[in-house]
matplotlib code that plots the C-alpha trace (Angstrom):
import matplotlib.pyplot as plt

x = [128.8, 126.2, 123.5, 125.1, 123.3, 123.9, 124.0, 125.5, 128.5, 129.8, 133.4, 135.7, 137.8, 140.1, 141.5, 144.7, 145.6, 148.3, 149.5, 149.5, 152.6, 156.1, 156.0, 152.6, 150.7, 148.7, 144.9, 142.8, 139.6, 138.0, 138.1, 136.5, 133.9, 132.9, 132.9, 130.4, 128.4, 128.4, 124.7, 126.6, 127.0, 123.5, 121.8, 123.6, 122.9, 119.4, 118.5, 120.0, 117.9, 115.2, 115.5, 115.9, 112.9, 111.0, 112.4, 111.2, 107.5, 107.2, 107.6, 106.1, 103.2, 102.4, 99.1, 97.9, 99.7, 99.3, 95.6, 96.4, 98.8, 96.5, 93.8, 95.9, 96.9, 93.7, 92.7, 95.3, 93.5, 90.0, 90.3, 90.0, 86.6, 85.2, 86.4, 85.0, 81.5, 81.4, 81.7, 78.3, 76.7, 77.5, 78.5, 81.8, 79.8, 77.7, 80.6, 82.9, 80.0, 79.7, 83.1, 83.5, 80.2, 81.8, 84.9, 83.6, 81.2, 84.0, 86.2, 83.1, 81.9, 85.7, 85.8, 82.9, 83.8, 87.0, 86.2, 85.3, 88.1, 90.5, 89.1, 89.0, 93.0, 93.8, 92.2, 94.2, 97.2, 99.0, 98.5, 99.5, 102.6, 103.7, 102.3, 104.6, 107.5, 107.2, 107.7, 110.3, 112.5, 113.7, 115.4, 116.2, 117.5, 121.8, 120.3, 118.3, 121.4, 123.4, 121.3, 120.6, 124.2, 124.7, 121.4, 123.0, 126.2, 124.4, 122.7, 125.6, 126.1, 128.7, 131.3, 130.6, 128.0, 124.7, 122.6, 122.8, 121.6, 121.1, 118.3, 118.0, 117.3, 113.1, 112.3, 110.7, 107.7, 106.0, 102.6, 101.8, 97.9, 96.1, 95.5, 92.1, 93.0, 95.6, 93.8, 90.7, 92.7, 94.2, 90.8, 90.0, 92.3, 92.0, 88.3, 89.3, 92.5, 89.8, 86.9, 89.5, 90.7, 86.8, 85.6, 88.9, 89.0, 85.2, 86.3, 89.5, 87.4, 84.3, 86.6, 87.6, 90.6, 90.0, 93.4, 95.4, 93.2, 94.3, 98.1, 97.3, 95.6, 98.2, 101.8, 102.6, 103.1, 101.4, 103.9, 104.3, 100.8, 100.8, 103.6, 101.9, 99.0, 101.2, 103.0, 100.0, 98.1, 101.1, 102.1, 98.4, 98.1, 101.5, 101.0, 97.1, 98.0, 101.5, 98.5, 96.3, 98.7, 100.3, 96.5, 95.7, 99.1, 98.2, 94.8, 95.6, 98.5, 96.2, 93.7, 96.4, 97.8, 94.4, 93.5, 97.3, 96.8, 93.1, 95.1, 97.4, 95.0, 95.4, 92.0, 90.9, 92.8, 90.5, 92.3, 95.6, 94.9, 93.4, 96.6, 98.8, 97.6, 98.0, 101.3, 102.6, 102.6, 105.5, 108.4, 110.7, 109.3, 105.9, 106.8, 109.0, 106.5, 104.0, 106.5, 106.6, 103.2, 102.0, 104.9, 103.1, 100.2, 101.4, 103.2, 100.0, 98.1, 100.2, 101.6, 104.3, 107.1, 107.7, 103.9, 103.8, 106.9, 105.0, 102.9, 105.1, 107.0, 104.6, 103.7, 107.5, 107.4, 104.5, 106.0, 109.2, 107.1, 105.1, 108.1, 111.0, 108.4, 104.9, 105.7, 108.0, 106.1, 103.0, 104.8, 107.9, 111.2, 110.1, 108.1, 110.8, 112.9, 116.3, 116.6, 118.9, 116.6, 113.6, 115.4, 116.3, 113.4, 111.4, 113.6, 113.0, 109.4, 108.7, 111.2, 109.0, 105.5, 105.6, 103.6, 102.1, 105.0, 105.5, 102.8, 103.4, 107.0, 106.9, 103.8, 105.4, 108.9, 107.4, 105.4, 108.3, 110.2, 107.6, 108.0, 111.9, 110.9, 108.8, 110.7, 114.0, 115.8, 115.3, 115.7, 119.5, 117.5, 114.7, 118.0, 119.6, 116.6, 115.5, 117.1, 120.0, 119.0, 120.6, 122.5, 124.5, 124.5, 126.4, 128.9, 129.3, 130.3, 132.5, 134.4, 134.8, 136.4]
y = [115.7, 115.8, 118.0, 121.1, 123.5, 125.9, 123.2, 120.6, 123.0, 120.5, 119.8, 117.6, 115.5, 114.4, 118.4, 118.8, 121.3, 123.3, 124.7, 128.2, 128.4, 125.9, 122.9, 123.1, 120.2, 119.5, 119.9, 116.6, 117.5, 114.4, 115.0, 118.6, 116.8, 114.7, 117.5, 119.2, 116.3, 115.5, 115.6, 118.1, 120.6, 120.2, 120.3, 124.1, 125.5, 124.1, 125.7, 128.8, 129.1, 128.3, 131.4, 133.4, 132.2, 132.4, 135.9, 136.9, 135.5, 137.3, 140.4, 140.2, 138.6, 140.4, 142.0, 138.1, 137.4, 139.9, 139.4, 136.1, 136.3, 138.4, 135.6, 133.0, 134.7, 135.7, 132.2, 131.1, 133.7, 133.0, 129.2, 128.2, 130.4, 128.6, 125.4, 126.2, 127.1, 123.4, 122.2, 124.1, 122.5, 124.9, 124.0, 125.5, 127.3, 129.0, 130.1, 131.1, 133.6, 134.9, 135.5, 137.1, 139.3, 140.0, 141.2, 143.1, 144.6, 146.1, 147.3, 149.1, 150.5, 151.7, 153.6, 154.9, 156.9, 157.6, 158.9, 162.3, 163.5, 161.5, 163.3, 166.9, 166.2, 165.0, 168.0, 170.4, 168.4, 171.1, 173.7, 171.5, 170.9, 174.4, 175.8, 173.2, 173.9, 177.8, 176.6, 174.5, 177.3, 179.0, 175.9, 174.7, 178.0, 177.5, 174.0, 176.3, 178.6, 176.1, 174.6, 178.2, 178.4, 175.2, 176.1, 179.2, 177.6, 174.7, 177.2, 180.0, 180.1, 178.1, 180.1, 179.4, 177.0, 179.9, 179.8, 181.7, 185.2, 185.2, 183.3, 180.4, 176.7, 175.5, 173.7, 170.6, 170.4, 166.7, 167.4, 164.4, 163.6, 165.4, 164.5, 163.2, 161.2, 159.6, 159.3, 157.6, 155.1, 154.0, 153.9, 151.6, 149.6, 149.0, 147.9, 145.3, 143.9, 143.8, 142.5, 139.6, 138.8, 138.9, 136.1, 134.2, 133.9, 132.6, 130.5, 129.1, 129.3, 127.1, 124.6, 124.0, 121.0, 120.4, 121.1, 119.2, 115.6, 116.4, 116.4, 113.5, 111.0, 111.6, 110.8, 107.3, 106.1, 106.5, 108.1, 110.8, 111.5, 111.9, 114.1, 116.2, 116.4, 117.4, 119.6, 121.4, 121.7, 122.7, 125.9, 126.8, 127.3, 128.7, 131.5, 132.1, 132.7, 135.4, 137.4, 137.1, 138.9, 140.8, 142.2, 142.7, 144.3, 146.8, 147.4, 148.1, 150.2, 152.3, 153.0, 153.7, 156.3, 157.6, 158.8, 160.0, 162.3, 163.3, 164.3, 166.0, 168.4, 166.7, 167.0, 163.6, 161.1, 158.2, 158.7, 159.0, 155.4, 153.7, 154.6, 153.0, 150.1, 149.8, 151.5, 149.0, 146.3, 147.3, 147.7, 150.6, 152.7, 152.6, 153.8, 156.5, 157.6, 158.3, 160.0, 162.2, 162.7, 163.6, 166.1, 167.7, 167.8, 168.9, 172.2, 173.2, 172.7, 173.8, 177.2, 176.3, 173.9, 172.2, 171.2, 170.4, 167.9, 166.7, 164.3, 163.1, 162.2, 160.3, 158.1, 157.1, 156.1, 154.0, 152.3, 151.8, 150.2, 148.2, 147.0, 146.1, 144.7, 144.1, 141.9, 140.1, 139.1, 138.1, 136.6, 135.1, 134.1, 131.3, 133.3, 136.9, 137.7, 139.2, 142.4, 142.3, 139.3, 142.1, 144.9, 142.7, 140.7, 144.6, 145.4, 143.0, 142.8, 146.1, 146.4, 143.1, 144.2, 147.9, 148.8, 145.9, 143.8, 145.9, 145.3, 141.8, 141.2, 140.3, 137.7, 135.9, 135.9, 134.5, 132.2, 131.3, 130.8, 128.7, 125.8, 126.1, 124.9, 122.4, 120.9, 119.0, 120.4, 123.7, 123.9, 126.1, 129.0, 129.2, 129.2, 132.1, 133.9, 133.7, 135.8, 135.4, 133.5, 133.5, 130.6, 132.0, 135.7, 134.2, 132.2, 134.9, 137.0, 134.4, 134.2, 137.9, 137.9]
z = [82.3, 79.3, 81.3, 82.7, 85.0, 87.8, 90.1, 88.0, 85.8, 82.9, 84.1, 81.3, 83.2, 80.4, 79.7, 81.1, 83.8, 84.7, 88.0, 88.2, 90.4, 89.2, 91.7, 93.1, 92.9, 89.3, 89.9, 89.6, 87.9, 88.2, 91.9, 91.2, 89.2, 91.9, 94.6, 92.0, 91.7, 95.2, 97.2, 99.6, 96.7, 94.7, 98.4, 98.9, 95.5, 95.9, 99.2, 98.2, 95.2, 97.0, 99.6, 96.6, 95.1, 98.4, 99.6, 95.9, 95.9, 99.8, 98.1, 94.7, 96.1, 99.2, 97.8, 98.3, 101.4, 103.7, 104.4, 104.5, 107.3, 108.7, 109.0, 110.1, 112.9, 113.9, 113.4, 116.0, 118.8, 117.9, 117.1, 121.3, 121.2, 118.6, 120.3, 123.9, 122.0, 120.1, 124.0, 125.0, 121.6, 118.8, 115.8, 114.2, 111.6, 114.1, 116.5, 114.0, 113.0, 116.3, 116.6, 113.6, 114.4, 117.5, 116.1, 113.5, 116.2, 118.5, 115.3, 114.0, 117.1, 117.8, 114.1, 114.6, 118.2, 117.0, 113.4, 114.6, 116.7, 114.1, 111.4, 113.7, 114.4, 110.3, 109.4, 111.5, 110.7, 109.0, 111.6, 114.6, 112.8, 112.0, 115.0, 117.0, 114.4, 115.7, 119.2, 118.5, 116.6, 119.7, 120.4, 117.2, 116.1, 115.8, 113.7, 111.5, 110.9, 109.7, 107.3, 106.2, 105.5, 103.6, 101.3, 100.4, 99.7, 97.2, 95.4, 94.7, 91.1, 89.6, 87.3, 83.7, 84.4, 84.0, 81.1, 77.8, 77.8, 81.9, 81.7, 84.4, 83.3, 83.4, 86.2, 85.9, 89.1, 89.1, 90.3, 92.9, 93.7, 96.0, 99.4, 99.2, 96.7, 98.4, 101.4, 99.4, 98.0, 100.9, 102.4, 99.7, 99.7, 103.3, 102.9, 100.4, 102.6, 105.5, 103.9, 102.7, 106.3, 107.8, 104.8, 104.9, 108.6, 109.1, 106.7, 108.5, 111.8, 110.3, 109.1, 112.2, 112.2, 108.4, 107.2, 110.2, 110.1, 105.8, 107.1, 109.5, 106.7, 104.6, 107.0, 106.7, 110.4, 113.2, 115.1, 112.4, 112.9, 117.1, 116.3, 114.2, 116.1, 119.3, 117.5, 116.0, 119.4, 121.3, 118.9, 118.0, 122.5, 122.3, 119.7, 121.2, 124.1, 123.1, 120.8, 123.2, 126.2, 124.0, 122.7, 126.6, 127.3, 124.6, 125.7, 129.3, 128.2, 125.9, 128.8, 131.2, 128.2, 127.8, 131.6, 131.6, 128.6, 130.4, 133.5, 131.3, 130.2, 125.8, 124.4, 123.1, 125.3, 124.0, 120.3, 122.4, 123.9, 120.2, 118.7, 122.1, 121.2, 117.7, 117.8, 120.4, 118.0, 116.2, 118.3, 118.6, 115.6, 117.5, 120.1, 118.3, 116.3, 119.3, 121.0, 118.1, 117.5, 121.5, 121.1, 118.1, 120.0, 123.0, 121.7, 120.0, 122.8, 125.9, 125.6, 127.9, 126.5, 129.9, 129.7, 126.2, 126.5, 129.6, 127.1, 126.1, 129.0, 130.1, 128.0, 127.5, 131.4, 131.0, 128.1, 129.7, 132.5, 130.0, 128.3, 131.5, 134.1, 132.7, 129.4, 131.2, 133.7, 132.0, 129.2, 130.5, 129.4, 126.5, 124.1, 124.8, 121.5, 121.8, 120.4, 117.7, 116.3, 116.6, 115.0, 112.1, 111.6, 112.1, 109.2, 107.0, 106.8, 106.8, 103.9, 102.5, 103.3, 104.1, 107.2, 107.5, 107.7, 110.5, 112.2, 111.7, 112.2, 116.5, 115.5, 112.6, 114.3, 117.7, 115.4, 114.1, 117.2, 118.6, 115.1, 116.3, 119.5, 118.6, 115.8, 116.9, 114.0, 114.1, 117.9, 117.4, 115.1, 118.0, 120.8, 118.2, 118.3, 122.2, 125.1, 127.4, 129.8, 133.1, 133.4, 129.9, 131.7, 134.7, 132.5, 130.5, 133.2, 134.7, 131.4, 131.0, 134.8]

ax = plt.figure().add_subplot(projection="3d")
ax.plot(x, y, z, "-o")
ax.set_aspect("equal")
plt.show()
């Protein structure tokens, strides 16, 4: 071969080999060269590099892609609304910018309730943590001996090892930024990522089926193009309609959580119920996490244990309710991932993209699950990815009998 690569490695044919082990039989390279050479082989190397390359650019690039992802999946909720307004007579441009008013309406109006008692409980932060760290010690008390033991143990001096003259080593202390700092660059950072997704999605919502009549005009046959069409149609109403329960499963969860907490006697409920339903939308950790945090708040505001843990408590029964009877019966059995697929794919992007993969894992895998579906050749990955389903649960069980 004159060109050698990685995927096409120069083999000489005419070089003589010799069998490693007496009497086995002689290697034919010519035969290795064509296996090399084969489509078989170039197509593996190919795709691999190409899941490299495309696992790479997620994460290198994910300052430009996240509040893209952002956008097109908002696209895919709000793109019916424009839809049913061109119906009544309004253009796309004109309903994409109500919807986007809309939007941007309820998000303001929901910062701007929630900014004070977010701001009262960020600020008391600190307090509410070592006040509920002083409540916790009674209990926590054997833990705390033995991790005084090992501390004393890692830092009794070493024989030989001291310093000349008895004096100890200088200590290096990195000096991090300040909180505000932190906290108004975050800040800034999220106004750009949002101001982004607003423009980009009126954008995407004004254009309207731009972008699919594009792919139609440009597929050859005419059945290439119904299929396309059908298969654009049937995934945009798939995935609109998962966001869209899975937003109002949120939502009613959130209230639900918020008159809980007010019976509970927690101040602020309503702040109790915003972060339900943004916390819900990353599995597991989510809900972890809030557990976590109504404890906090709970033993700083209860002076009895019992009914500081009740906050808790309670919200992880209305969760467990959420998750084992309402999703599955507003959403079904087609759209439900299994949850190793969630764990891993939950892993992954928030490994990729941080907290906002995160919040974005369920969405892009169901998207993703919902192509599989669609799309005859990808139908196994979408059957990998999906539940049990009953029929395999009762086989299953007949097999293990």
């Amino acid at each position: 071969m004159n060109d050698p690569s990685v995927t096409k490695p120069s083999v000489d044919p005419t070089e003589e080999a010799t069998p490693v082990t007496p009497g086995a039989p002689k290697p034919d390279l010519r035969q290795t060269a064509a296996k090399l050479g084969s489509p078989q082989a170039r197509s593996v190397a190919g795709t691999t590099i190409a899941v490299l390359a495309v696992l790479y650019s997620l994460y290198f690039a994910r300052g430009f892609l996240i509040p893209i992802t952002f956008a097109l999946l908002l696209n895919f909720l709000f793109s019916p609304v424009v839809r049913a307004l061109a119906k009544i007579h309004i253009p796309a441009q004109f309903g994409a910018a109500v919807v986007i008013l809309a939007l941007t309406g309820v998000i303001g109006l929901g910062v701007y309730e929630l900014s004070t008692p977010a701001e009262r409980w960020m600020n008391t932060a600190p307090e509410t943590l070592s006040v509920a760290s002083g409540k916790l010690r009674t209990i926590l008390r054997p833990l705390e001996r033995i991790t005084r033991s090992a501390d004393s143990v890692s830092a009794a001096p070493v024989p030989g090892s001291g310093a000349q003259g008895g004096r100890r080593p200088a200590q290096v202390v990195v000096q991090e930024p300040s909180l505000v700092s932190r906290v108004f660059g975050t800040t800034g950072r999220f106004l750009a990522g949002f101001i982004e997704i607003i423009f980009l999605l009126y954008f995407l919502l004004a254009a309207g089926d731009l972008f699919l009549q594009k792919l139609v005009d440009v597929l050859p046959t005419i059945s290439k193009k119904k299929a396309a069409v059908d298969i654009a149609r049937q995934t945009e109403s798939a995935i609109s309609t998962y966001l869209l329960t899975a937003t109002l499963v949120n939502l009613g969860e959130g209230i639900v959580v918020a008159g809980a907490m007010y019976f509970v006697g927690l101040p602020n409920p309503a702040l109790w119920g915003a972060l339900v339903f943004f916390f819900e939308f990353i599995p597991y950790l989510g809900a972890a996490g809030l557990v976590f945090i109504l404890a906090a708040a709970g033993l700083t505001t209860f002076t009895s244990i019992s009914h500081a843990l009740l906050a808790p408590a309670v919200y992880l029964g209305i969760n467990l309710l959420q998750a084992n009877v309402v999703s599955p019966l507003l959403m079904g059995d087609r759209l439900e991932l299994n949850p190793v697929a969630i764990f891993v794919g939950l892993a992954f992007w928030f490994y990729i993209w941080g907290v906002a993969g995160a919040l974005l894992a369920v969405p892009l895998m169901a998207t993703f699950k919902i192509l599989c579906d669609y799309v005859p050749w990808l139908a196994s990955i979408g059957e990998f990815l999906s539940k049990r389903h009953e029929h395999e649960r009762r086989e299953a069980q007949r097999g293990l009998g």
